[in-house]
N, CA, C and O of each residue as an XYZ file, in Angstrom:
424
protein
N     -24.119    -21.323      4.012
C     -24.343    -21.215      5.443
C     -25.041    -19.901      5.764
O     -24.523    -18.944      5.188
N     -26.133    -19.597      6.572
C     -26.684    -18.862      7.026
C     -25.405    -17.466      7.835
O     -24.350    -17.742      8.406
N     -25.928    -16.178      7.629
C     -24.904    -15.441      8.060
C     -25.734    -14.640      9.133
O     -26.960    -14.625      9.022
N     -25.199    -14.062     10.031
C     -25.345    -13.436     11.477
C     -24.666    -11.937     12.062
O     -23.499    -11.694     12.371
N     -25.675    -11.200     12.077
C     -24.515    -10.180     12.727
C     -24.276    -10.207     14.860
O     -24.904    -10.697     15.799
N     -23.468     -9.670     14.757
C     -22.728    -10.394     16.588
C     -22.248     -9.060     16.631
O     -21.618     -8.497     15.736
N     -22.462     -8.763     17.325
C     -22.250     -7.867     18.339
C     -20.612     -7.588     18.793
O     -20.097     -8.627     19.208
N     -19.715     -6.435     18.800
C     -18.490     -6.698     19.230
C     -17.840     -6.095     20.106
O     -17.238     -6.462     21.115
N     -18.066     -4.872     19.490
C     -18.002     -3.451     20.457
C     -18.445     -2.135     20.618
O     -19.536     -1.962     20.075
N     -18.166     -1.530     20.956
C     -18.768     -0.201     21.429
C     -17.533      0.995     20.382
O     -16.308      1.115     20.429
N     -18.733      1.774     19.422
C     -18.179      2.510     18.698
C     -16.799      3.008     19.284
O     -15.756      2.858     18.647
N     -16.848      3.724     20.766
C     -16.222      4.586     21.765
C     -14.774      3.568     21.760
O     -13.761      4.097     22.217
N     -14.686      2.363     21.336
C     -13.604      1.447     21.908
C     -12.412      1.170     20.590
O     -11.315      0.614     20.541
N     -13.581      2.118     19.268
C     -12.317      1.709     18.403
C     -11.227      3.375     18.114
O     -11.590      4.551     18.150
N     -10.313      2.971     17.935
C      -9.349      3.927     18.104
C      -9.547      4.642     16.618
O      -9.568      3.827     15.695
N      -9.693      6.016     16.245
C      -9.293      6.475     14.964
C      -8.152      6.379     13.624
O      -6.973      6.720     13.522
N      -8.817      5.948     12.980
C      -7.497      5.380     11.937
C      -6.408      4.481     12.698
O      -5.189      4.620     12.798
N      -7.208      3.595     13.155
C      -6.117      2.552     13.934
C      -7.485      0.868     14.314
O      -8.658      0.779     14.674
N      -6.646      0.125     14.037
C      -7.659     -1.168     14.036
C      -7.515     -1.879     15.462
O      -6.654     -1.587     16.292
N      -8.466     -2.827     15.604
C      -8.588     -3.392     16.516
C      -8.946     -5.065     16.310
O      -9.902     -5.509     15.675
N      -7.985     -5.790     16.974
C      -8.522     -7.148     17.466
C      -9.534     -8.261     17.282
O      -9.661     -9.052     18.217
N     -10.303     -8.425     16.140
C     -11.639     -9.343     17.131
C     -11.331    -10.261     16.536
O     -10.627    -10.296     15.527
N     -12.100    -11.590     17.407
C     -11.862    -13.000     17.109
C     -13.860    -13.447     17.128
O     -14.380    -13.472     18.244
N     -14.473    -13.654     16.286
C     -15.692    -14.634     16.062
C     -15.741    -15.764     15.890
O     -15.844    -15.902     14.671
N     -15.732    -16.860     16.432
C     -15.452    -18.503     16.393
C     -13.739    -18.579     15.931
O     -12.725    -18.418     16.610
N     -13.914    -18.866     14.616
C     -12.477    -19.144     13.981
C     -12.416    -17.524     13.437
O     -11.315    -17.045     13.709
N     -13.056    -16.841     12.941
C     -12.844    -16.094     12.195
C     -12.033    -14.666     13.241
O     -12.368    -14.091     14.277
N     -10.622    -14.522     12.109
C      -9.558    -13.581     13.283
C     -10.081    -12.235     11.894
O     -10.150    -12.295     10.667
N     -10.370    -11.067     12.979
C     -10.919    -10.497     12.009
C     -10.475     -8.385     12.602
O     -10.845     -7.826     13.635
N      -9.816     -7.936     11.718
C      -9.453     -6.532     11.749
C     -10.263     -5.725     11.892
O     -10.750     -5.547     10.775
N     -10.827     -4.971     12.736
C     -11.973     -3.744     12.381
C     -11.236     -2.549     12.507
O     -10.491     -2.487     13.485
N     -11.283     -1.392     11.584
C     -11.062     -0.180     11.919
C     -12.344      0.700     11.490
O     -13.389      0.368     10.931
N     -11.842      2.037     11.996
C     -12.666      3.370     11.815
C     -11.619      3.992     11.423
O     -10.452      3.864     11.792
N     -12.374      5.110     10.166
C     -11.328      5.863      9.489
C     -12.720      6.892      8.797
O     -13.583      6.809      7.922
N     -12.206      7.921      9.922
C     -13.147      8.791      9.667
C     -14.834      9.068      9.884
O     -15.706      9.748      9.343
N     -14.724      8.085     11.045
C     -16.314      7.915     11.512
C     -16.759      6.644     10.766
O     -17.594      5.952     11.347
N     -16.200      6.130      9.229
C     -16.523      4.782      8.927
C     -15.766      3.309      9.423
O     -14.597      3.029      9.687
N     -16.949      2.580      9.410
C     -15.910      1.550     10.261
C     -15.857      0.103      8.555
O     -16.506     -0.020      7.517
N     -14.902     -0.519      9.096
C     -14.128     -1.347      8.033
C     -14.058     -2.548      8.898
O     -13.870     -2.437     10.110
N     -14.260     -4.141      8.081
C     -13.922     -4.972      8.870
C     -13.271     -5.818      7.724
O     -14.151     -6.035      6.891
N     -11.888     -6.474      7.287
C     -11.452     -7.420      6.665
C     -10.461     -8.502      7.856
O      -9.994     -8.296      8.976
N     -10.465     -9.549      7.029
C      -9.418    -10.870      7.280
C      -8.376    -10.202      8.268
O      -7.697     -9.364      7.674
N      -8.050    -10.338      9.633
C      -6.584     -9.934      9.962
C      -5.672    -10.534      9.619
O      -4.549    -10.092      9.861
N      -5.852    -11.808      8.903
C      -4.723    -12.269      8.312
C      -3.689    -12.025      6.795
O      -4.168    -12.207      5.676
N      -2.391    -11.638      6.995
C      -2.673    -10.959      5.639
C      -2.389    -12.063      4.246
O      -1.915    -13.127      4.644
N      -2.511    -12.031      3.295
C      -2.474    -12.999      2.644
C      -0.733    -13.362      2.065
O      -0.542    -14.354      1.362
N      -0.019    -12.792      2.309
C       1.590    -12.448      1.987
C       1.791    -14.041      2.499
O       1.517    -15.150      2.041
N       2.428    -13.509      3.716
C       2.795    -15.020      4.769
C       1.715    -15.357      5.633
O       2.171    -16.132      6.473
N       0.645    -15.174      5.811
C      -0.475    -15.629      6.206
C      -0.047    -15.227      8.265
O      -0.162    -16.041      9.181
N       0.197    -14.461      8.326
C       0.211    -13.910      9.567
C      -0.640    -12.647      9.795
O      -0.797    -11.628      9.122
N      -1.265    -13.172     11.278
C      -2.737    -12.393     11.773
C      -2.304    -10.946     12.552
O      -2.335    -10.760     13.769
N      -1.959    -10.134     11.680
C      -1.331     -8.959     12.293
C      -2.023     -7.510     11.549
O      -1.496     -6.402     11.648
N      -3.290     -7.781     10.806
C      -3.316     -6.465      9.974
C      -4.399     -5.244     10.752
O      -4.997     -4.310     10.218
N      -4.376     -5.593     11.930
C      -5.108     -4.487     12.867
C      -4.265     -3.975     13.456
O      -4.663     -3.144     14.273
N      -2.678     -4.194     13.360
C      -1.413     -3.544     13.987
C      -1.276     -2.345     12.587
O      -0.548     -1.403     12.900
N      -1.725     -2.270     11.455
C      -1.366     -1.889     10.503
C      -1.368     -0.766     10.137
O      -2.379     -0.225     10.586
N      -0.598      0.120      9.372
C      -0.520      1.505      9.924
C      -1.959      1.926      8.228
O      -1.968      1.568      7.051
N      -2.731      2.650      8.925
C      -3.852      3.155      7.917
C      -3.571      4.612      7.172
O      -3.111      5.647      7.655
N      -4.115      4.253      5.512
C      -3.558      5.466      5.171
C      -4.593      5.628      3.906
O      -4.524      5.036      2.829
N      -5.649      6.670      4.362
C      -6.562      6.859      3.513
C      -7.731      5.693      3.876
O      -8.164      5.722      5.028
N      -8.248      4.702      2.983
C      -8.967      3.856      2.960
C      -8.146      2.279      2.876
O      -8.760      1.233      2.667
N      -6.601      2.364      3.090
C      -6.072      1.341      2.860
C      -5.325      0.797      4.521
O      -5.560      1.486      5.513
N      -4.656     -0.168      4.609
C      -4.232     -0.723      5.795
C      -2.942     -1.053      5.122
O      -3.040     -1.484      3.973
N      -1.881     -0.940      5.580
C      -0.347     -1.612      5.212
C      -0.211     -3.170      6.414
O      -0.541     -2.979      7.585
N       0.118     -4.137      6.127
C       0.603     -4.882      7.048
C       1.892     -4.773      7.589
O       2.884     -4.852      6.863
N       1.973     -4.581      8.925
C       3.423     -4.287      9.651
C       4.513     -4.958      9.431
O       5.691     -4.603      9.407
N       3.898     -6.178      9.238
C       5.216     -7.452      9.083
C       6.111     -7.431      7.499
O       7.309     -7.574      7.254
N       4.994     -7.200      6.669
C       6.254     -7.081      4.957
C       5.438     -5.956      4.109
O       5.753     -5.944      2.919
N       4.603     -5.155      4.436
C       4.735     -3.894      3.932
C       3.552     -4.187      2.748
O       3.347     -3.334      1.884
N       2.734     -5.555      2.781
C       1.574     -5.264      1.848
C       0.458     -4.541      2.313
O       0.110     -4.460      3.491
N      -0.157     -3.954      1.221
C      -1.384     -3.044      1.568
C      -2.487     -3.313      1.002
O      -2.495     -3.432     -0.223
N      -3.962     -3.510      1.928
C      -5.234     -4.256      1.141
C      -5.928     -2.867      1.357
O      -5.510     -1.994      2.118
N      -7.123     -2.788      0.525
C      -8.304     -1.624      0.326
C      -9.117     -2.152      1.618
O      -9.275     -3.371      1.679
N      -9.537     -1.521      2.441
C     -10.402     -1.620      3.902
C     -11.650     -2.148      2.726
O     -11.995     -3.320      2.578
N     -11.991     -1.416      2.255
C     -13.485     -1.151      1.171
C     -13.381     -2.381      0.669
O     -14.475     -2.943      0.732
N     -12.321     -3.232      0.067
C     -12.843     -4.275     -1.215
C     -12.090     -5.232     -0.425
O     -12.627     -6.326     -0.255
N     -11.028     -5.045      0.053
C     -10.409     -6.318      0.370
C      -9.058     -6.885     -0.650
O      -8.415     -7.910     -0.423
N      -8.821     -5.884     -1.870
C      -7.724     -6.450     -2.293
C      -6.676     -5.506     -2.406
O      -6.795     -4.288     -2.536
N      -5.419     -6.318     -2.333
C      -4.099     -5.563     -2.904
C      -3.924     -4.784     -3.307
O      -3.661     -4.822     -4.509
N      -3.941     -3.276     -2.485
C      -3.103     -1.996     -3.149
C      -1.912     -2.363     -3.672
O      -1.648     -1.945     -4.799
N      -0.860     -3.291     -2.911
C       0.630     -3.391     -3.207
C       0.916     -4.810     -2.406
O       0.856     -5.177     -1.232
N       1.259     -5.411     -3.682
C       1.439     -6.893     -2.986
C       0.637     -8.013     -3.786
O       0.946     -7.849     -4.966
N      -0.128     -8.926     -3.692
C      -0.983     -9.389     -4.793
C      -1.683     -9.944     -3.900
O      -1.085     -9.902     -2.824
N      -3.115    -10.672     -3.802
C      -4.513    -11.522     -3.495
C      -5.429    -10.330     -3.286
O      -5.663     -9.304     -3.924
N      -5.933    -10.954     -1.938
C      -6.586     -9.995     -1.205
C      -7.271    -10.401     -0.186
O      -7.971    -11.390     -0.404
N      -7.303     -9.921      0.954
C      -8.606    -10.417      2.247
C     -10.274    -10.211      1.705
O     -11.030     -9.662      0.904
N     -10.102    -11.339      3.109
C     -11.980    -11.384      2.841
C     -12.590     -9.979      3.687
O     -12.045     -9.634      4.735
N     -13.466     -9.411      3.270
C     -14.058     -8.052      4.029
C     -15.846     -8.646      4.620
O     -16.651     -9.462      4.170
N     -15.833     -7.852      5.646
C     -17.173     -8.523      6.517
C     -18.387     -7.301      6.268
O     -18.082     -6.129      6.047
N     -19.155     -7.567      6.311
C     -20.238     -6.280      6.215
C     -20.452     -5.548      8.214
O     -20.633     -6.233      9.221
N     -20.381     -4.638      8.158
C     -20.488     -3.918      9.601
C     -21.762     -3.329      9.880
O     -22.546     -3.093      8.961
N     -22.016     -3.088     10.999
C     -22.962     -2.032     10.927
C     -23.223     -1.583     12.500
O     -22.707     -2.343     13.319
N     -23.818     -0.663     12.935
C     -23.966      0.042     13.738
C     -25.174      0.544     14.543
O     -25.775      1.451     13.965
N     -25.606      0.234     15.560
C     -26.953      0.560     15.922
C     -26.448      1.252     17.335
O     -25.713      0.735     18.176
N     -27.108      2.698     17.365
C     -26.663      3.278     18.605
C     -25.127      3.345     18.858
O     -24.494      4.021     18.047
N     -24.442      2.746     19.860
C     -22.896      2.945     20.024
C     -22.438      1.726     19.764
O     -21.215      1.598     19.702
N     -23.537      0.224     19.495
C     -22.815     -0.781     19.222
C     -22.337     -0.651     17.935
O     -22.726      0.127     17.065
N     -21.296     -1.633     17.877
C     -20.949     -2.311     16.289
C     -20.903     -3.685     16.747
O     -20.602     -4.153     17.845
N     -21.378     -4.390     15.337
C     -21.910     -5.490     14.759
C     -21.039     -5.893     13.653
O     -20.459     -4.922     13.166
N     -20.732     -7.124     13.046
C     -19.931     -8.000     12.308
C     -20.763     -8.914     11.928
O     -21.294     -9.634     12.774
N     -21.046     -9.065     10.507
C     -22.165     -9.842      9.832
C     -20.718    -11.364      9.479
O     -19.816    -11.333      8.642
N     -21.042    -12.461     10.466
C     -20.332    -13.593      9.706
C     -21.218    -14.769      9.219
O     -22.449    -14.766      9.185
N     -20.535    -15.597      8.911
C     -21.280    -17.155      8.992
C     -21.284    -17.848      9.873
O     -20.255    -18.089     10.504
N     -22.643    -18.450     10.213
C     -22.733    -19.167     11.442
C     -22.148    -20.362     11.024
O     -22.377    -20.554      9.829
N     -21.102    -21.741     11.843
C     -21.015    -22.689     11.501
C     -22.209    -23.884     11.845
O     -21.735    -24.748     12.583
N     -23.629    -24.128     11.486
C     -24.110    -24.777     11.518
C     -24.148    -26.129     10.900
O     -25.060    -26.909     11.177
């Protein structure tokens, strides 16, 4: 499937070392900034499959999930502690927007 970057928010809107919210069609999806870089993986975590990992407390380049304490790499997408791993999105930035590269469902 052809992939797309979309538009989400405004650099100014994401909180430091703390994630945020977004939803693209189906895709429920975590973005943080950690340190001026921004990160986008799966908010779902792969444990019990609950969409909570932008509540997640950040530490270094990693995210813990709030609900049972697994931790994925922002960067790769897999299991510091815990086992699988999320899917990670490519980001990018023009001016104060940020952008989220997904798949279009065509």
């Amino acid at each position: 499937m052809p992939a797309e970057f979309i538009k989400v928010v405004r650099v100014s809107d994401l909180p430091e070392r703390g994630g945020k919210f977004i939803r693209i069609g189906d895709d429920e999806i975590a973005l943080f900034r950690v340190d001026g870089k921004l990160f986008a993986i799966n908010n779902v975590c792969a444990h019990q499959h609950i969409s909570a990992l932008h509540q997640g407390i950040v530490s270094g380049v990693n995210v813990t999930c709030p609900m049972h304490g697994w931790t994925y790499s922002l960067e790769t997408g897999k299991a510091v502690s815990g086992s699988g791993c999320v899917k990670t999105y490519p980001v990018k930035v023009v001016g104060e927007n940020v952008f989220i590269e997904v798949e279009r469902a065509d």
